[in-house]
MINU-512221 format. One line per field, with one value per atom (N, C-alpha, C): atom name; residue number from 0; chain; x, y, z. Coordinates in steps of 0.2 Angstrom, whole numbers. Example, Ala and Ser with C-alpha at 12.3 -4.5 7.8 and 13.67 -1.06 7.14 Angstrom:
2
atom: (N, CA, C, N, CA, C)
n: (0, 0, 0, 1, 1, 1)
chain: (A, A, A, A, A, A)
xx: (66, 62, 66, 64, 68, 64)
yy: (-28, -22, -16, -11, -5, 0)
zz: (39, 39, 39, 35, 36, 39)
This chain:
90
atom: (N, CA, C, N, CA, C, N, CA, C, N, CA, C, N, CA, C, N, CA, C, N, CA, C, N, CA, C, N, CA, C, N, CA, C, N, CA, C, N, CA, C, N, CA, C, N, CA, C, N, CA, C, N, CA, C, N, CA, C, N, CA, C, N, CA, C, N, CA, C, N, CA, C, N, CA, C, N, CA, C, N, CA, C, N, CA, C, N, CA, C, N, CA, C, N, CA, C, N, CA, C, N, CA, C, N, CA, C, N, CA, C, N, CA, C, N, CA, C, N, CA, C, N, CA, C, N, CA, C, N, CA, C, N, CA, C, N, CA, C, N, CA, C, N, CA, C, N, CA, C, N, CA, C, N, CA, C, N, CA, C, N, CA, C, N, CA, C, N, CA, C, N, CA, C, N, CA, C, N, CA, C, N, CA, C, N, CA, C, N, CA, C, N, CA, C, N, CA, C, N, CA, C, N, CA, C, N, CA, C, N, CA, C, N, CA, C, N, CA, C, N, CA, C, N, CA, C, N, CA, C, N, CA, C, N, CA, C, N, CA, C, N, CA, C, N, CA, C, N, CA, C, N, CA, C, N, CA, C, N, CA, C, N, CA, C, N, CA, C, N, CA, C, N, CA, C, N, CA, C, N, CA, C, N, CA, C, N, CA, C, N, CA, C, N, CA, C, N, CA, C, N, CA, C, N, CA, C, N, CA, C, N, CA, C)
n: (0, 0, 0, 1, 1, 1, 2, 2, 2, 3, 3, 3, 4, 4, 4, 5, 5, 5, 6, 6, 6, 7, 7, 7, 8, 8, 8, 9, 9, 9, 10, 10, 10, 11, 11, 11, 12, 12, 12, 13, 13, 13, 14, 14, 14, 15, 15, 15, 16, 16, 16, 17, 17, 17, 18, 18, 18, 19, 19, 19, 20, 20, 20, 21, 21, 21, 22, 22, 22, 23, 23, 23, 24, 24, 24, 25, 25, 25, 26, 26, 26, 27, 27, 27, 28, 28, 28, 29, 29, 29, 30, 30, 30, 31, 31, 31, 32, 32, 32, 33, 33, 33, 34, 34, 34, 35, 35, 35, 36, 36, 36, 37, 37, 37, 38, 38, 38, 39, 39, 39, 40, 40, 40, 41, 41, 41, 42, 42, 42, 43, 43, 43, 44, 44, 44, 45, 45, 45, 46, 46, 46, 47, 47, 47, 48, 48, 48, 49, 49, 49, 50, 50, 50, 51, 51, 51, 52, 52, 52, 53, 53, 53, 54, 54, 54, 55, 55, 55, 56, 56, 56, 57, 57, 57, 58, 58, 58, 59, 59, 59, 60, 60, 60, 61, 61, 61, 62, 62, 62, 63, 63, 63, 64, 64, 64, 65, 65, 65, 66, 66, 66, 67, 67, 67, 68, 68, 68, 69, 69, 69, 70, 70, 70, 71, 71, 71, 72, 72, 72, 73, 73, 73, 74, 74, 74, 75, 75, 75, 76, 76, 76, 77, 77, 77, 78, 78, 78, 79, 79, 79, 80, 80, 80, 81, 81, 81, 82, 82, 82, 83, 83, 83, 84, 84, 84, 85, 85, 85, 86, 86, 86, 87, 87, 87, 88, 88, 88, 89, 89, 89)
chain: (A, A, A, A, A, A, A, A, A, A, A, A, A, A, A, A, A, A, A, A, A, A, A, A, A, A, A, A, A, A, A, A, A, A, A, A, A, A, A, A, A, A, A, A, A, A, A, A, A, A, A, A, A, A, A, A, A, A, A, A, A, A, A, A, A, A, A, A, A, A, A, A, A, A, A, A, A, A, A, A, A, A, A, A, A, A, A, A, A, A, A, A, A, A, A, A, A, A, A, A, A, A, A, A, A, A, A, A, A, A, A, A, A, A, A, A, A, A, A, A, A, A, A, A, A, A, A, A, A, A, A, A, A, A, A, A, A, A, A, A, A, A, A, A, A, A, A, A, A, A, A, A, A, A, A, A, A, A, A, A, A, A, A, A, A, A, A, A, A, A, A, A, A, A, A, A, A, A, A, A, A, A, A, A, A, A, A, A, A, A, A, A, A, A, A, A, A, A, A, A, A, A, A, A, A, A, A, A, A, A, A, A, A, A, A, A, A, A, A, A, A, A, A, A, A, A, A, A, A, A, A, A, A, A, A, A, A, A, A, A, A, A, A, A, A, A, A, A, A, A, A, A, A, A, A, A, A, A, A, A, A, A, A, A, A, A, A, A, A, A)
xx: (27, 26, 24, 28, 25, 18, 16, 10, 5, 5, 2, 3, 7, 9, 4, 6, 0, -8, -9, -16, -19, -15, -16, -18, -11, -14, -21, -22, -28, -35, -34, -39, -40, -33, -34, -38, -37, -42, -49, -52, -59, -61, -57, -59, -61, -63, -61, -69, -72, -77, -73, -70, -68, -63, -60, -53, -46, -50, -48, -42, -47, -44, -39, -43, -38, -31, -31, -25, -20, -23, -19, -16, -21, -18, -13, -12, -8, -1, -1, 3, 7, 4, 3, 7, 7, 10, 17, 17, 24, 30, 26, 30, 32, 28, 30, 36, 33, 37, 43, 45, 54, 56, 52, 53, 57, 52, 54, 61, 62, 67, 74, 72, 78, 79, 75, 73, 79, 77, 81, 87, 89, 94, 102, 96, 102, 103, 97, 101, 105, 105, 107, 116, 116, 123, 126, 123, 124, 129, 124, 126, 133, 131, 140, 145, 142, 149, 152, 149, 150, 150, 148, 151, 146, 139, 132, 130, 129, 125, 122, 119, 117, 112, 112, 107, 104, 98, 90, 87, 88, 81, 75, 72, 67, 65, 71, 72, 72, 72, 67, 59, 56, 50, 48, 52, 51, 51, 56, 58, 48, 49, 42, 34, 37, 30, 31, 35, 34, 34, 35, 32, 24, 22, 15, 11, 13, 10, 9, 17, 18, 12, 13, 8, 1, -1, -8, -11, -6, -7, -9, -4, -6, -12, -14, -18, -26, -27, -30, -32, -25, -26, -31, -27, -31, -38, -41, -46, -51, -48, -51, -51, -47, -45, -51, -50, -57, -65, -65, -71, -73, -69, -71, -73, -67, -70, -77, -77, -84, -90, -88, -96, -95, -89, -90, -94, -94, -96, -104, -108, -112, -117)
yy: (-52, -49, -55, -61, -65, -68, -68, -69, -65, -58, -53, -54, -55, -56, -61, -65, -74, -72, -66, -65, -59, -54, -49, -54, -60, -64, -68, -70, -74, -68, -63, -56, -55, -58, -50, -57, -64, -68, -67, -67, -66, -59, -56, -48, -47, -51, -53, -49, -47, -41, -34, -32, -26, -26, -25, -25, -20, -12, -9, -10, -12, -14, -18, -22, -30, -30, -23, -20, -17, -12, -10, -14, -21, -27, -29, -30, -34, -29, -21, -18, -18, -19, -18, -23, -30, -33, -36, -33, -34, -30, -23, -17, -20, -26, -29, -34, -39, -43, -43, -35, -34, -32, -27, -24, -32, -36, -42, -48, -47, -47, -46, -37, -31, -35, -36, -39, -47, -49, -57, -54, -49, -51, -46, -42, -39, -43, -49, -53, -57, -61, -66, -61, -58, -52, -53, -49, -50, -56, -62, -67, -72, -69, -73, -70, -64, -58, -63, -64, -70, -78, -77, -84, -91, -88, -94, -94, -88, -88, -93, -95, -100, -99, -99, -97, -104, -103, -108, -110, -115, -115, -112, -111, -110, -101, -97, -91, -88, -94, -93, -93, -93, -95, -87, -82, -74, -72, -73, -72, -72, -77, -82, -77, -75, -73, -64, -61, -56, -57, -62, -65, -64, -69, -72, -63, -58, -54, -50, -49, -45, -47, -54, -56, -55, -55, -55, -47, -45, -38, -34, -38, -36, -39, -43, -48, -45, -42, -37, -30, -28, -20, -23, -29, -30, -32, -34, -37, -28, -23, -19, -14, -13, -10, -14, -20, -24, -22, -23, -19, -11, -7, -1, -1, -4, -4, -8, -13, -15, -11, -7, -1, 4, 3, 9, 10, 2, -1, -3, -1, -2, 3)
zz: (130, 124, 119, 119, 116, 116, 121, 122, 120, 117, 116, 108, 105, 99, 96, 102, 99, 100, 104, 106, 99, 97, 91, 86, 85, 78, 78, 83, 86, 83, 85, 87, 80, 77, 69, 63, 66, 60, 64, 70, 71, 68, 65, 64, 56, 53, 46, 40, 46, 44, 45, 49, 49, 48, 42, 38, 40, 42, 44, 52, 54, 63, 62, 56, 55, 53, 49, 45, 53, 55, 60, 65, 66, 70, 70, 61, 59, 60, 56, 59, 66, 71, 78, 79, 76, 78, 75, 67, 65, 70, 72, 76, 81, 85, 93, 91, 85, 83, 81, 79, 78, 85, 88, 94, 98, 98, 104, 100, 92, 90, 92, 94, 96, 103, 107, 113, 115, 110, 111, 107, 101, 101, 106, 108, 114, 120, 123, 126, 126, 119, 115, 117, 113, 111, 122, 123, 132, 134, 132, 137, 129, 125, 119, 123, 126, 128, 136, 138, 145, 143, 135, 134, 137, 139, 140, 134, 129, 125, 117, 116, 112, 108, 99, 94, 95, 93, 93, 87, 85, 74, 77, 83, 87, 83, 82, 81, 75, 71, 64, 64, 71, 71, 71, 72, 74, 66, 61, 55, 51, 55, 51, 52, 57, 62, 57, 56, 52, 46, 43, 36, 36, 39, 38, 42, 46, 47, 41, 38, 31, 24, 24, 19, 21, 28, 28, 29, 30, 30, 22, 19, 12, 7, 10, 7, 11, 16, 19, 16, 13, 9, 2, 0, -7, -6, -2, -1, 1, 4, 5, -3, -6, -13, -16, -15, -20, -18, -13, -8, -12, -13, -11, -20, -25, -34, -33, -29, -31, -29, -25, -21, -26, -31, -36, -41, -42, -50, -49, -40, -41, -42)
């Protein structure tokens, strides 16, 4: 899943003509991103309960990863919203 996460992001800056897709991309993968979130921290939870278990700085990188989807995501709607006033005012 991670792998697919790093391939969306990769997919959604080449797409930078088509905004629409790019917006949904970016959606697509905030949704996997928490998903795989829920994912490590029911193992994480698992294995404290047996006592292997260990938090990582590394796990801020997830934090990080729906940040930067959330901003571009947003930065994508505006760049569309500016698109459609300027086809307006022509």
């Amino acid at each position: 899943m991670t792998v697919a996460i790093g391939l969306i992001a990769v997919i959604t800056i080449g797409l930078y003509k088509n905004r629409v897709v790019q917006l949904r991309l970016c959606v697509l993968g905030i949704i996997l991103e928490a998903l795989l979130i829920f994912l490590y921290y029911q193992t994480i939870t698992s294995k404290f309960v047996a006592g292997q278990g260990a938090y990582s700085l590394t796990s801020l990188l997830h934090a990080g990863i729906i940040l930067f989807f959330v901003l571009a995501a947003r930065n994508i709607n505006k760049d569309e919203k500016l698109i459609k006033e300027s086809d307006r005012l022509r």
